[in-house]
N, C-alpha and C positions, 0 to 999 in steps of 0.2 A: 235586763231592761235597759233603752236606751236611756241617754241625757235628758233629751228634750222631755220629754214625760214625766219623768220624775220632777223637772223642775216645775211643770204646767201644774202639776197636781199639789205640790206645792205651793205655788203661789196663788191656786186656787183656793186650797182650806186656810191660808192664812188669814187670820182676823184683821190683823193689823201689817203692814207694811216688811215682807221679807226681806233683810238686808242679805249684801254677797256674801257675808263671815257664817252669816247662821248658815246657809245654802252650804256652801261647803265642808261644814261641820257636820252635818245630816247625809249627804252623799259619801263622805272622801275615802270611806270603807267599803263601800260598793262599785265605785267608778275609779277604772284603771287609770294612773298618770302616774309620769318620774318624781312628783314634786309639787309644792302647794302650787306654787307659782304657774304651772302648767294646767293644776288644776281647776286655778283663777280660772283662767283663758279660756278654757273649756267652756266654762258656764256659762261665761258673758257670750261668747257664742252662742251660746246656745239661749240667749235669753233674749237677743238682738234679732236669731230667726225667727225666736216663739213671736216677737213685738209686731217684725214685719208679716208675720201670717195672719193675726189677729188684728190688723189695720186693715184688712180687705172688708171692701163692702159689704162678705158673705157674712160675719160678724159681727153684734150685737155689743160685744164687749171688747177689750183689749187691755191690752198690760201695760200697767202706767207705772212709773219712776214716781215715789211719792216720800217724803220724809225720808230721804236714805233708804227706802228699800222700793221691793216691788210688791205690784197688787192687783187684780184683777178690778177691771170699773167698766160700768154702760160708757157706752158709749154718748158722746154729746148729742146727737141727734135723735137720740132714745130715751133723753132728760123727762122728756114730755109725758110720757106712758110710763115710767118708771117712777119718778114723784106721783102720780098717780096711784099706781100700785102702791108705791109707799105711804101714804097718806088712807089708805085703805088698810092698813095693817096698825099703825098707832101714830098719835101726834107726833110731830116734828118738833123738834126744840127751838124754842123761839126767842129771839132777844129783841127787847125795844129798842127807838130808832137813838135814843141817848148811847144806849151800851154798845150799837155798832156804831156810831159816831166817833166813841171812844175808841173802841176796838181799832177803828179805822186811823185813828192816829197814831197809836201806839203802833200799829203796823210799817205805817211810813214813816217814823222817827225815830221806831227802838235804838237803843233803850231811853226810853223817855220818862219823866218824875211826872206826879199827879200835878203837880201846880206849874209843870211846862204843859200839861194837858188841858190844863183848867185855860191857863192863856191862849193857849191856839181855839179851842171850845165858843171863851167868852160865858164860859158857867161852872160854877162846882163840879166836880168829877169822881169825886172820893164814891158816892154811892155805886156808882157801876162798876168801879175799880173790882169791889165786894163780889158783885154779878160774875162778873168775866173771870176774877179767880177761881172761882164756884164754879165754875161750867171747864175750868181750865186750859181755856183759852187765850190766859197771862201767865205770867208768874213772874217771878223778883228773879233781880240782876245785880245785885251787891247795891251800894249806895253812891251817890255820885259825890265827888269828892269836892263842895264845897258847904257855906256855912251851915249848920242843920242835918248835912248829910243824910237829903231825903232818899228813900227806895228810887232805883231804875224800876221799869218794866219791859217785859219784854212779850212777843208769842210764844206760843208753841209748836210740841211736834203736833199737842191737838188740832191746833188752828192749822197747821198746813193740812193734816187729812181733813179736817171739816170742810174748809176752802178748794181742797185738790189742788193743792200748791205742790211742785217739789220742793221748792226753795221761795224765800222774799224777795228772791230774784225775779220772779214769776209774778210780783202785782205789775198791774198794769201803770203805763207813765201818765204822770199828771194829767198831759193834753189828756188821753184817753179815759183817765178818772174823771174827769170833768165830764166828759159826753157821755158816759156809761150813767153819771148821776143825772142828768137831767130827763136818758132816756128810762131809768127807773122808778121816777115818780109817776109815769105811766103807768104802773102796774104795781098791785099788792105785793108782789111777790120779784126777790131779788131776780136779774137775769141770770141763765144757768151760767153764761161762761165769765160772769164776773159778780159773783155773789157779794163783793163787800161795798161795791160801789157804793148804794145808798147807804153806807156808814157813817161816812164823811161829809156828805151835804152841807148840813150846817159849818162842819169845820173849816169848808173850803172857800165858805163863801160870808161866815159872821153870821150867820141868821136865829143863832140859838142866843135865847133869852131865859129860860126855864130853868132851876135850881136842878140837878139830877140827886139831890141828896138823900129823898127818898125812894129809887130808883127800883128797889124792890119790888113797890107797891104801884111800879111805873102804869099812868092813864095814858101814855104813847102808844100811836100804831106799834103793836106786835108786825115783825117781818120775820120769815123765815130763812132760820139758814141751812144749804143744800144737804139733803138724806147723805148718812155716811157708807164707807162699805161698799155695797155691790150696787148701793145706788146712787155713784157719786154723780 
């Protein structure tokens, strides 16, 4: 069997995001090379044709670089009838507009402490801290090393598949956070190719006033964030 197939089919049943080590590791007794290193080469070859076949029009889906590995994902102009299908199969996971607020800073300032979040906010934040660890879409970063030495925070590798990030290289720049937020309170529903926009709103602008401290039991618009998986 050749490369290119083995690899397609692979990063096909992968749940989560195949990195190049694991790919290698599952081939390297089947596919001839002098050498790991030759064997590398192989792959990325052969993973850079799979990319560019799968970018053609004829194609619904394609292979996307996500969290250090790869993964098969709809395509963006397929967002539409795919969150549909998916929304037909089971609810979405939902966070109120406080915990992507939060989320949304945490994202632009990592590693950031609750009470640098609470001042960029203008409100309490500890409650949705609770949320977004729970959904594991933060986690802790050692302590930042002055009086009190409160926790960092940081994202994750959930938050980049959730978001379809490769990288926090990949949020969008301020100018553009700005115009993504204002064209989001148009709609219930985040836009596909920039889902955290409406996170930050309040953050970016002062407009939160509301305690998040019981965030749990949040009365905030619920906004959705984008299906994982095959429906990113």
């Amino acid at each position: 069997m050749s490369l290119k197939p083995k690899l397609e089919a692979v990063i096909y049943a992968a749940e989560s995001p195949v990195t190049l080590d694991q790919i290698i590791q599952l081939i390297k007794d089947s596919t001839p090379a002098d050498n790991d290193a030759e064997l590398k080469s192989q792959v990325r070859s052969a993973i850079e044709e799979l990319t560019a076949e799968y970018s053609s029009a004829e194609h619904g889906v394609e292979i996307r670089q996500l969290a250090g590995g790869y993964r098969m994902a709809t395509k963006p102009e397929q967002h539409d009838v795919v969150r549909a299908f998916a929304k037909s199969l089971k609810p979405p996971i939902r966070l109120s507009l406080p915990a992507l607020e939060t989320l949304a800073v945490i994202a632009y300032k990592q590693p950031v402490t609750v009470p640098e979040i609470s001042e960029i906010r203008g409100v309490d934040s500890n409650g949705v801290i609770a949320t977004l660890l729970d959904r594991k879409l933060i986690t802790t970063a050692g302590r930042k090393a002055v009086i009190g030495r409160p926790i960092l925070y940081r994202t994750t590798k959930e938050f980049l598949l959730r978001f379809g990030l490769k990288d926090v290289s990949e949020l969008p720049s301020m100018e553009e956070f700005e115009k993504l937020v204002a064209e989001s309170f148009q709609s219930d529903l985040l836009p596909a190719e920039a889902p955290i926009a409406e996170s930050a709103a309040s953050a970016t602008t002062g407009d939160v006033t509301q305690s998040d401290s019981a965030a749990g039991n949040s009365t905030e618009p619920q906004v959705e964030t984008p299906a994982a998986h095959h429906q990113e």
